[in-house]
HTML snippet that shows the backbone in 3Dmol.js (N, CA, C, O; Angstrom):
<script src="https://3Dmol.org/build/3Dmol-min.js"></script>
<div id="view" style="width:600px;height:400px;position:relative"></div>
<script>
const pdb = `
ATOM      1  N   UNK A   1      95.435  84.180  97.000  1.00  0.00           N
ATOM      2  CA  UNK A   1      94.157  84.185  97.680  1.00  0.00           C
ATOM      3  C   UNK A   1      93.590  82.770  97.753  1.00  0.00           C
ATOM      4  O   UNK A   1      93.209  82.400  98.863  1.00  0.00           O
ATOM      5  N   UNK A   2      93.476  81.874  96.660  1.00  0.00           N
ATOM      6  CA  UNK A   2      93.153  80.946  96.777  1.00  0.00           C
ATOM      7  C   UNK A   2      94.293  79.959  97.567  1.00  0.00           C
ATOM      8  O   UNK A   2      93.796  78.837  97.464  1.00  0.00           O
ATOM      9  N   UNK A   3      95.114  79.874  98.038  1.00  0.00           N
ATOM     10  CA  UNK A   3      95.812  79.308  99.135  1.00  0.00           C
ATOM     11  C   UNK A   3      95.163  79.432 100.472  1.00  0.00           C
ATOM     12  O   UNK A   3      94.793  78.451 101.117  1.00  0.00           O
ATOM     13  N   UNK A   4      95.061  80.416 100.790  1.00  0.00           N
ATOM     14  CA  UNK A   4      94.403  80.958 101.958  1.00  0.00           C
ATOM     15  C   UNK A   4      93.238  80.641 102.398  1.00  0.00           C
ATOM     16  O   UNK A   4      92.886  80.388 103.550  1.00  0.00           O
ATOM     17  N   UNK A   5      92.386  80.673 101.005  1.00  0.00           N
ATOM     18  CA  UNK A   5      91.001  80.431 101.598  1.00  0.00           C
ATOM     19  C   UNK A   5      90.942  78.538 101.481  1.00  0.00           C
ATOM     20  O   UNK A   5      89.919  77.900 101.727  1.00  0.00           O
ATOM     21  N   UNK A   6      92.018  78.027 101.140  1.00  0.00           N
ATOM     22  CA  UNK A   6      91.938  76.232 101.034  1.00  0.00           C
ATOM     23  C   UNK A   6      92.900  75.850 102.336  1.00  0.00           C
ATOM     24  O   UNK A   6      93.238  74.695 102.596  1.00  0.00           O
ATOM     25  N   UNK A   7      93.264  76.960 103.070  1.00  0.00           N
ATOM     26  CA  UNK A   7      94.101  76.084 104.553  1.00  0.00           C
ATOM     27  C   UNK A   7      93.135  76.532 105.481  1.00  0.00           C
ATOM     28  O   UNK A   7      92.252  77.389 105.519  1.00  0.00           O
ATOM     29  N   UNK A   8      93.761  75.374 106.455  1.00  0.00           N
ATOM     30  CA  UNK A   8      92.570  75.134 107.478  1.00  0.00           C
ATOM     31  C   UNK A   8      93.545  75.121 108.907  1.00  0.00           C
ATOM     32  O   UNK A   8      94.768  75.158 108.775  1.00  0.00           O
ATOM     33  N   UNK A   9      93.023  75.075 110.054  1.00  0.00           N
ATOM     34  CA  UNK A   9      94.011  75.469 111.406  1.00  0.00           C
ATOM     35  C   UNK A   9      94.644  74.179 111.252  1.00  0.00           C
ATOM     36  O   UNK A   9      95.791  74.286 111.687  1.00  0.00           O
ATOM     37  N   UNK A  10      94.515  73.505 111.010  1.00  0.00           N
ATOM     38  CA  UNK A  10      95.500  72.105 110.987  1.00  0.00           C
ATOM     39  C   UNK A  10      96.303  72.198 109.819  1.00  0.00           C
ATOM     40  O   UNK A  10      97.319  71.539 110.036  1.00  0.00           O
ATOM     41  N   UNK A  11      96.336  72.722 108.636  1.00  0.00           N
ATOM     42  CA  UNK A  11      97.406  73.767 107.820  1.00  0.00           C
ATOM     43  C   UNK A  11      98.502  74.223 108.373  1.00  0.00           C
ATOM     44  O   UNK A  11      99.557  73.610 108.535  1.00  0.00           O
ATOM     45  N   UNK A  12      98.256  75.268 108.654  1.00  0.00           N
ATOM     46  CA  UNK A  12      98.882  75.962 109.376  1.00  0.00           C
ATOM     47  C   UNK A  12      99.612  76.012 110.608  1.00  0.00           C
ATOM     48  O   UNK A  12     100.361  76.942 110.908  1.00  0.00           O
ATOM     49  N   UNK A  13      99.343  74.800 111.465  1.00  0.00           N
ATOM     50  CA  UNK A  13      99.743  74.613 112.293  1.00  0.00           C
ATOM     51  C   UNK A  13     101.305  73.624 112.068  1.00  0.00           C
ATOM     52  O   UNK A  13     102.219  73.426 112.868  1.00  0.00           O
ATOM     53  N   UNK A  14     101.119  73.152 110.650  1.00  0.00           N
ATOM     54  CA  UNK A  14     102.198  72.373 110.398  1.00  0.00           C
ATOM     55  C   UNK A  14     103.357  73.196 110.093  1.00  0.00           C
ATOM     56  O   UNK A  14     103.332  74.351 109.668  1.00  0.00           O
ATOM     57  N   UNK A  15     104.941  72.084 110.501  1.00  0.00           N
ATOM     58  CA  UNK A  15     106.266  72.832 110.494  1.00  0.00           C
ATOM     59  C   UNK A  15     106.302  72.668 109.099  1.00  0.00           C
ATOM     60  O   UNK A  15     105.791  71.733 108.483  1.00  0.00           O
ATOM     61  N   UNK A  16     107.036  73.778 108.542  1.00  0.00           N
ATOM     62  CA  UNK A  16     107.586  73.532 107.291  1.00  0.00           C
ATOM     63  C   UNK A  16     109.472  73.883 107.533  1.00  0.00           C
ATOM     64  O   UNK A  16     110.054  74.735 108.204  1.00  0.00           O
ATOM     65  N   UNK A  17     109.957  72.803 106.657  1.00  0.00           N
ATOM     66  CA  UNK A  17     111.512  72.919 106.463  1.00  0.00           C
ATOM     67  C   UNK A  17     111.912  73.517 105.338  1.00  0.00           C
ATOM     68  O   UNK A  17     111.023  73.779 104.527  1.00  0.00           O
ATOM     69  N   UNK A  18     112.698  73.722 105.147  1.00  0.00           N
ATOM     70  CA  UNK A  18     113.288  74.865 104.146  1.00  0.00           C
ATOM     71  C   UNK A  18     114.531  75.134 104.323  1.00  0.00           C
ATOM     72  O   UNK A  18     114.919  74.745 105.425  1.00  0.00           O
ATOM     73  N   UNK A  19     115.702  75.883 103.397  1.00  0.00           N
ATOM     74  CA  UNK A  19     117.147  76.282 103.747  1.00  0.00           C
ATOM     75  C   UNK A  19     116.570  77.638 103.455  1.00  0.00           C
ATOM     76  O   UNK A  19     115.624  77.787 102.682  1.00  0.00           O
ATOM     77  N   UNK A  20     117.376  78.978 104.323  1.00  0.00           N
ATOM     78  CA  UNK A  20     117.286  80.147 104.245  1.00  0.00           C
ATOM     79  C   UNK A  20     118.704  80.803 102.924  1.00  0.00           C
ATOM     80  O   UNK A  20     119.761  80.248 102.623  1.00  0.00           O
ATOM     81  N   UNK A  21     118.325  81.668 102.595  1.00  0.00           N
ATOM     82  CA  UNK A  21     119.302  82.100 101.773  1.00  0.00           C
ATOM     83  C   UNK A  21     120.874  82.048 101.720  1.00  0.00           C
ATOM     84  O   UNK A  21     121.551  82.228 100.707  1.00  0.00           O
ATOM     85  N   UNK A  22     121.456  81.703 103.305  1.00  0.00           N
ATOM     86  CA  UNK A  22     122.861  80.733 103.402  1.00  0.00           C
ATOM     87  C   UNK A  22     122.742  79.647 103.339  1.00  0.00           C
ATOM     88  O   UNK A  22     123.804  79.046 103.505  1.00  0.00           O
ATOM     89  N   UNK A  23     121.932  79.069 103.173  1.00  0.00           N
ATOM     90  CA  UNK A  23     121.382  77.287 103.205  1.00  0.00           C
ATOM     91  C   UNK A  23     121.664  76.528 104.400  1.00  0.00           C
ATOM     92  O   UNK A  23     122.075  75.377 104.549  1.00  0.00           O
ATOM     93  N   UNK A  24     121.361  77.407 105.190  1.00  0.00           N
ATOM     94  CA  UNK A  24     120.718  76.934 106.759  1.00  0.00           C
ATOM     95  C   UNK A  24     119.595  75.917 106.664  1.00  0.00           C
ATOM     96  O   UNK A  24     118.774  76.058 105.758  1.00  0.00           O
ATOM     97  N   UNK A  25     119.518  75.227 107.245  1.00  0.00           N
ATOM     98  CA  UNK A  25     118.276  74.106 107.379  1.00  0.00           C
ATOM     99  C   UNK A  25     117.088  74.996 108.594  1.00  0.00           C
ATOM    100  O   UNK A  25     117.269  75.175 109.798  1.00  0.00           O
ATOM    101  N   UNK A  26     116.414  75.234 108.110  1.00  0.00           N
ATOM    102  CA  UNK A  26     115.109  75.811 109.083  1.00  0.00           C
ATOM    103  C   UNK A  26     114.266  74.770 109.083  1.00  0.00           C
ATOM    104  O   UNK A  26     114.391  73.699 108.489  1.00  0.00           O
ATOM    105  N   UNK A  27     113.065  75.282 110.052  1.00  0.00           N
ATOM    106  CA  UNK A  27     112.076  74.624 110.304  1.00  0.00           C
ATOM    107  C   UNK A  27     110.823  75.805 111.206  1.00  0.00           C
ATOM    108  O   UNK A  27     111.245  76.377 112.211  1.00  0.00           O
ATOM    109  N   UNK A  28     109.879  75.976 110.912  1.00  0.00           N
ATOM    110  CA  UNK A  28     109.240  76.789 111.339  1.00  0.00           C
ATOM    111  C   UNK A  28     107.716  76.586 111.284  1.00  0.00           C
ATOM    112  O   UNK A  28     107.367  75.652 110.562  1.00  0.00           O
ATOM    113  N   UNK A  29     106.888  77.168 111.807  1.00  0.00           N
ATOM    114  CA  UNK A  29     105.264  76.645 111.665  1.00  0.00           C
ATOM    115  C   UNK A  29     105.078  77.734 110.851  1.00  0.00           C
ATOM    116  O   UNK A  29     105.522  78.874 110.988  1.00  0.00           O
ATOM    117  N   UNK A  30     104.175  77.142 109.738  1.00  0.00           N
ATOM    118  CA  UNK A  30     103.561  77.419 108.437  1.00  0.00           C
ATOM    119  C   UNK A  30     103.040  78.816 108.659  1.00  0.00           C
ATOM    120  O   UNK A  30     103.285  79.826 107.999  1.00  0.00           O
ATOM    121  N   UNK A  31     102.245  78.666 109.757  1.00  0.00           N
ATOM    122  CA  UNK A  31     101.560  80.051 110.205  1.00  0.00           C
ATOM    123  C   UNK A  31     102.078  81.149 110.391  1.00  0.00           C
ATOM    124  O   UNK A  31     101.544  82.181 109.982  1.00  0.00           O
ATOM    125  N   UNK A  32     103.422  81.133 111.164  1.00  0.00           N
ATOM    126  CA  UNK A  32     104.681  81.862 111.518  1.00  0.00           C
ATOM    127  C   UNK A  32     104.966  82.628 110.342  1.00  0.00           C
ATOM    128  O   UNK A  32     104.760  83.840 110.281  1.00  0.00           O
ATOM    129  N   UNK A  33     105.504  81.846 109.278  1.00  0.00           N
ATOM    130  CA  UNK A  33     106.003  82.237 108.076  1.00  0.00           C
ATOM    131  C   UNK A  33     104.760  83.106 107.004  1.00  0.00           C
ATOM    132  O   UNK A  33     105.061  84.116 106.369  1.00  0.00           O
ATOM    133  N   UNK A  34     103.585  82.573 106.983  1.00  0.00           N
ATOM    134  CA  UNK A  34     102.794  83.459 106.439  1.00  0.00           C
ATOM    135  C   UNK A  34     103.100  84.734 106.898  1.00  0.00           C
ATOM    136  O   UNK A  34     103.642  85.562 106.165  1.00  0.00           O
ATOM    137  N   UNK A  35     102.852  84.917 107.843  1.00  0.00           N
ATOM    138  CA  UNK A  35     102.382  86.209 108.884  1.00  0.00           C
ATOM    139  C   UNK A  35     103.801  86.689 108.353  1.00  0.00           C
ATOM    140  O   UNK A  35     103.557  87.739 107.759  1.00  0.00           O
ATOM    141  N   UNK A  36     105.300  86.410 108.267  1.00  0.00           N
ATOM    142  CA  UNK A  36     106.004  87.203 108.027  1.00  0.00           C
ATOM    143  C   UNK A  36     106.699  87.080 106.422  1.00  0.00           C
ATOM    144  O   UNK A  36     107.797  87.429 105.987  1.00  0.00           O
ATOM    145  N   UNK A  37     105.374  86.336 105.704  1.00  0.00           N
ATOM    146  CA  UNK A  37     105.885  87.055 104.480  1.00  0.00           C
ATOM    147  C   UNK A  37     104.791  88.245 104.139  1.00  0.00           C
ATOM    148  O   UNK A  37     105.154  89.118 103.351  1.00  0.00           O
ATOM    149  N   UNK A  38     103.643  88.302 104.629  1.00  0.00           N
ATOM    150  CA  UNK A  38     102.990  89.159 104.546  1.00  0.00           C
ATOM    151  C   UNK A  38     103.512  90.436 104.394  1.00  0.00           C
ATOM    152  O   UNK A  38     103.586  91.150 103.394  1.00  0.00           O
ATOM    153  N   UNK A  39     104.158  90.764 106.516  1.00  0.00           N
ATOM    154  CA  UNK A  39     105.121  91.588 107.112  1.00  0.00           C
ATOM    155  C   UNK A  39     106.080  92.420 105.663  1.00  0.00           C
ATOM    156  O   UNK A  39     106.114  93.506 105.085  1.00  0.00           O
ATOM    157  N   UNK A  40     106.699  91.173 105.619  1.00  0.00           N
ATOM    158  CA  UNK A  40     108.123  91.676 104.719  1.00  0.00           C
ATOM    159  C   UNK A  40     107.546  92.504 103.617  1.00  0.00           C
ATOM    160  O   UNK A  40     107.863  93.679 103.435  1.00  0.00           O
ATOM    161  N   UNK A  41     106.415  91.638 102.661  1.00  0.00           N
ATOM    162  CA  UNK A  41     106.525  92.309 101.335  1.00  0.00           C
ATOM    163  C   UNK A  41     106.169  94.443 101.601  1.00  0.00           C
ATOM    164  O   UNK A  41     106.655  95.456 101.098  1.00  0.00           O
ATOM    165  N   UNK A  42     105.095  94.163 102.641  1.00  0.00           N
ATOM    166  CA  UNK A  42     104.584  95.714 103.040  1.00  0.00           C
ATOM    167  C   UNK A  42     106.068  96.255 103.393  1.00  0.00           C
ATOM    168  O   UNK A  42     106.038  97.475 103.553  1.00  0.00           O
ATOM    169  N   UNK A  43     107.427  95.671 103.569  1.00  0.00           N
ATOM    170  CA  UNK A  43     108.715  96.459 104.274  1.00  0.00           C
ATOM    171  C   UNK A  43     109.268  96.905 102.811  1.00  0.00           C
ATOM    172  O   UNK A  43     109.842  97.994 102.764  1.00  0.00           O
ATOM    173  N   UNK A  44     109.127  96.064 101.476  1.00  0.00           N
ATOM    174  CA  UNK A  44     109.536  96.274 100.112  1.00  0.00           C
ATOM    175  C   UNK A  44     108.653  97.289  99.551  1.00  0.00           C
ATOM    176  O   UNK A  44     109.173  98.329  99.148  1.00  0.00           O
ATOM    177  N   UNK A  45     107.363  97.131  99.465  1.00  0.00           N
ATOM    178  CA  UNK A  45     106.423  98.065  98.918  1.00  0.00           C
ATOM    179  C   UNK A  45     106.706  99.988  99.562  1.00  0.00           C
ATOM    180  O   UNK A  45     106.592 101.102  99.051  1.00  0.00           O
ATOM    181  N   UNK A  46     107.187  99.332 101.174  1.00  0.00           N
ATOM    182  CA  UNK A  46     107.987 100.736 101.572  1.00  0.00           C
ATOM    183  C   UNK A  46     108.604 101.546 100.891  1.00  0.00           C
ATOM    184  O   UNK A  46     108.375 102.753 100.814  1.00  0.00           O
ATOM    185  N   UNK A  47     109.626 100.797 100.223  1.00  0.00           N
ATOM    186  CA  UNK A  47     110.966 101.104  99.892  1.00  0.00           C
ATOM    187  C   UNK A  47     110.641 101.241  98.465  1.00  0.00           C
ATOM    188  O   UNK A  47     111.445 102.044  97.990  1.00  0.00           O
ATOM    189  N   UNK A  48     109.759 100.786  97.495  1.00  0.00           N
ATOM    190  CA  UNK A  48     109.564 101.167  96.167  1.00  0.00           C
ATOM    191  C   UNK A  48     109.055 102.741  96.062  1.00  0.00           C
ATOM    192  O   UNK A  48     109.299 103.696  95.324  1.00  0.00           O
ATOM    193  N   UNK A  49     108.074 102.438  97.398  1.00  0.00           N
ATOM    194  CA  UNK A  49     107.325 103.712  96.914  1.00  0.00           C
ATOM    195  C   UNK A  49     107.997 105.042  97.519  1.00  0.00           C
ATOM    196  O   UNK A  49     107.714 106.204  97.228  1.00  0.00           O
ATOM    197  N   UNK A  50     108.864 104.624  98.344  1.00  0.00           N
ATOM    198  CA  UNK A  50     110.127 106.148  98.606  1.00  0.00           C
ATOM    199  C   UNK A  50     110.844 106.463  97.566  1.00  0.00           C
ATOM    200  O   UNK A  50     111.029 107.593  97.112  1.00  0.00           O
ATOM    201  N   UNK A  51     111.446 104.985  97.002  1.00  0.00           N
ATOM    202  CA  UNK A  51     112.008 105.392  95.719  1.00  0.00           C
ATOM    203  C   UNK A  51     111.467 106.533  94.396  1.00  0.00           C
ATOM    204  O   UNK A  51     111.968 107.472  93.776  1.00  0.00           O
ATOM    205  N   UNK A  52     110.181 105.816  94.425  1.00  0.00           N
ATOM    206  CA  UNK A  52     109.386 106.140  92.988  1.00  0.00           C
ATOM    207  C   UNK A  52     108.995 107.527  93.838  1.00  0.00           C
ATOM    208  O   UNK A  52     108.364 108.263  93.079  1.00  0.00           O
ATOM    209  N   UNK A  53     109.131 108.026  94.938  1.00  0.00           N
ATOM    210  CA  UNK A  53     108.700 109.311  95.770  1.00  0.00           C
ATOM    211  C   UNK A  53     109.972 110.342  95.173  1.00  0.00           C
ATOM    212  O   UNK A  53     109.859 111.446  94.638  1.00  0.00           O
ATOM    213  N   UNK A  54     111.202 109.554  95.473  1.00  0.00           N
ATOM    214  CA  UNK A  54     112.230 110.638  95.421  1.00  0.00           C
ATOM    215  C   UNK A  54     112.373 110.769  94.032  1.00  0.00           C
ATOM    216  O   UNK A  54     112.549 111.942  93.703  1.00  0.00           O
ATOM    217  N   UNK A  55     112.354 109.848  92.967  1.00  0.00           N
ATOM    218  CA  UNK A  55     112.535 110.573  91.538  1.00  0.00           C
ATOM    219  C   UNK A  55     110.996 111.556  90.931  1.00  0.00           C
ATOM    220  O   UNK A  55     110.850 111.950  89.774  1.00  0.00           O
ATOM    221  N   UNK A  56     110.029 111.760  92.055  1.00  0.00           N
ATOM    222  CA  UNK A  56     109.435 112.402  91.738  1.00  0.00           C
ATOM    223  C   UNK A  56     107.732 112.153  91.230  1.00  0.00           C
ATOM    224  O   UNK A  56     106.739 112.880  91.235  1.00  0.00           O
ATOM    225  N   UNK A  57     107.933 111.091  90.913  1.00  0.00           N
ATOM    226  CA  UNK A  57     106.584 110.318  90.943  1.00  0.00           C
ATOM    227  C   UNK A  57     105.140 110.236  92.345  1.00  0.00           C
ATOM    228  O   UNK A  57     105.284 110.120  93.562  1.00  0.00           O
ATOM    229  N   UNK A  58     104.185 110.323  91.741  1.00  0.00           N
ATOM    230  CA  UNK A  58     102.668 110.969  92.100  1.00  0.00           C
ATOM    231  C   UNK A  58     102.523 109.130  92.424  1.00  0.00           C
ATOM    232  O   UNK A  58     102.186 108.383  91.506  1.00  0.00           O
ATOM    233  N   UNK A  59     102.856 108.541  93.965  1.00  0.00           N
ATOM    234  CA  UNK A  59     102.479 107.291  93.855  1.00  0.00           C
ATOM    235  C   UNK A  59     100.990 107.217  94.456  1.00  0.00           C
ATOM    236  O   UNK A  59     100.541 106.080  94.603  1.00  0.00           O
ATOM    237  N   UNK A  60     100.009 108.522  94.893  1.00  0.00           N
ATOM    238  CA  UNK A  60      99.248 108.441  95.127  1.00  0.00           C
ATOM    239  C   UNK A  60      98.707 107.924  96.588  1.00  0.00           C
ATOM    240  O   UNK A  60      99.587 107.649  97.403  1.00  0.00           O
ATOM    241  N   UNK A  61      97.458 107.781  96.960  1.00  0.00           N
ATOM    242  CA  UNK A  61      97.220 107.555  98.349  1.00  0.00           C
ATOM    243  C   UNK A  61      97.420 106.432  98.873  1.00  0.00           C
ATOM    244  O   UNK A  61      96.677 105.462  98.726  1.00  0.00           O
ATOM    245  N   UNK A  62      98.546 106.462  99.602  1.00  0.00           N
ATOM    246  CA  UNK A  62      99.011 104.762 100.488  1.00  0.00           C
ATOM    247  C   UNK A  62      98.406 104.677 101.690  1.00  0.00           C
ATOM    248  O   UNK A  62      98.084 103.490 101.753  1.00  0.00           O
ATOM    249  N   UNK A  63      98.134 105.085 102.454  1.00  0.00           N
ATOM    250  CA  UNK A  63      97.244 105.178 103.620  1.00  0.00           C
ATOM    251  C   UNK A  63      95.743 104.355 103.292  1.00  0.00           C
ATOM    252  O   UNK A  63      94.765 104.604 102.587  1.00  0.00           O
ATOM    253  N   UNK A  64      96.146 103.235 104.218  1.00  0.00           N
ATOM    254  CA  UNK A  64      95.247 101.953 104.118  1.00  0.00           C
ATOM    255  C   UNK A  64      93.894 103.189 104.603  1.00  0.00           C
ATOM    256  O   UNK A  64      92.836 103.149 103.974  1.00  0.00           O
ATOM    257  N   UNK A  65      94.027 103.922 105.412  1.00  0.00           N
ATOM    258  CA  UNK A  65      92.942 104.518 106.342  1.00  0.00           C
ATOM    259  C   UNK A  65      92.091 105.225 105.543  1.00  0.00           C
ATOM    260  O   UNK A  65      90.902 105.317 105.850  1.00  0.00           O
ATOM    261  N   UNK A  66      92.722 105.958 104.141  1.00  0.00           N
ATOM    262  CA  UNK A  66      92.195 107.070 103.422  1.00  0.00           C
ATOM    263  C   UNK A  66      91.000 106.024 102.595  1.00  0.00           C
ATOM    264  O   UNK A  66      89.901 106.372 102.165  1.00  0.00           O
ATOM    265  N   UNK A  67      91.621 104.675 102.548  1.00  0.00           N
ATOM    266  CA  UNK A  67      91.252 104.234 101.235  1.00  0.00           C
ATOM    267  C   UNK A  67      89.882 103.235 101.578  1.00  0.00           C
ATOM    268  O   UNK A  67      89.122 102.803 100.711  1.00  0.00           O
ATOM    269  N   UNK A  68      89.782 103.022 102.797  1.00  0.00           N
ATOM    270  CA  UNK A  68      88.092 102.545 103.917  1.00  0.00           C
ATOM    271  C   UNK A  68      87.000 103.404 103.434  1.00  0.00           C
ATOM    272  O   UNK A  68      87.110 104.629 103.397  1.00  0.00           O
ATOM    273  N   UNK A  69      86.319 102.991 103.193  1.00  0.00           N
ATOM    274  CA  UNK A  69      84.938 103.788 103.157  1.00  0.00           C
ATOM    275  C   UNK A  69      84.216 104.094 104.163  1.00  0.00           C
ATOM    276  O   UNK A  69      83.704 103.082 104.641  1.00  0.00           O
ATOM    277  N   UNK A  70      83.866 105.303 104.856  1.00  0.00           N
ATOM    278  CA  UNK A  70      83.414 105.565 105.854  1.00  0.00           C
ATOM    279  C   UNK A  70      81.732 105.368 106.159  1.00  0.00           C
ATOM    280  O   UNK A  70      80.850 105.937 105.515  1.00  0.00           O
ATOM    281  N   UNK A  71      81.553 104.602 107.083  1.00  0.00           N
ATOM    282  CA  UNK A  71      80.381 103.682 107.450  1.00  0.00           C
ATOM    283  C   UNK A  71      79.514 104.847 108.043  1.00  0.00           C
ATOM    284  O   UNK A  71      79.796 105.480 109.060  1.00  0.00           O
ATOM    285  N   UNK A  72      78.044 105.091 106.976  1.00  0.00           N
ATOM    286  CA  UNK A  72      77.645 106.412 107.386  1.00  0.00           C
ATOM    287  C   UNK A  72      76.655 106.238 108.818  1.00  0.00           C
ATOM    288  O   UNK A  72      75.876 105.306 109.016  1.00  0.00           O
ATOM    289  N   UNK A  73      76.888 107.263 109.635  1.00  0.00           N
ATOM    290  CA  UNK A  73      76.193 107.212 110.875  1.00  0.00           C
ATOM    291  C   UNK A  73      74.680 107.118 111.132  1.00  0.00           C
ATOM    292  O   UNK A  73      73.883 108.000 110.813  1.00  0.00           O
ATOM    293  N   UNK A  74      74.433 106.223 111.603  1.00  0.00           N
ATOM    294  CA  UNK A  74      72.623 106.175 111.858  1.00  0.00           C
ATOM    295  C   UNK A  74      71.550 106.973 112.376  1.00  0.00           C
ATOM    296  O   UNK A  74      70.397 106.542 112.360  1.00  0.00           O
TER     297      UNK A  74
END
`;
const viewer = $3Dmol.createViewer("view");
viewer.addModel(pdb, "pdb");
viewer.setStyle({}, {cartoon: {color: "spectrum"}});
viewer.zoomTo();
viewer.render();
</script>
């Protein structure tokens, strides 16, 4: 969190280099890569909580929607 709230559009706008897990040489804008590590981890959290589903486990309410508080009408 505190990353986030200390970058600024000129942050983010910068390339970052890096090797990918074959040790490819990348290069990509900072911003790009946030946005898809975000992506990814919600694709893992998927897959834990099917897991921890099929041995039977109560992982409780995942539905971002359930978990909003509903804004009472005027």
């Amino acid at each position: 969190m505190r990353l986030c709230s200390a970058l600024n559009d000129s942050d983010l706008d910068q390339p970052l280099a890096y090797h990918n897990t074959r040790g490819i040489a990348q290069r990509k804008n900072f911003h790009a890569l946030l946005l898809h590590f975000f992506n990814h981890q919600t694709h893992h959290r998927g897959q834990a909580t099917t897991l921890l589903s099929q041995l039977g486990e109560d992982v409780g309410i995942t539905d971002l929607i359930a978990l909003i508080d509903d804004i009472p009408q005027a």
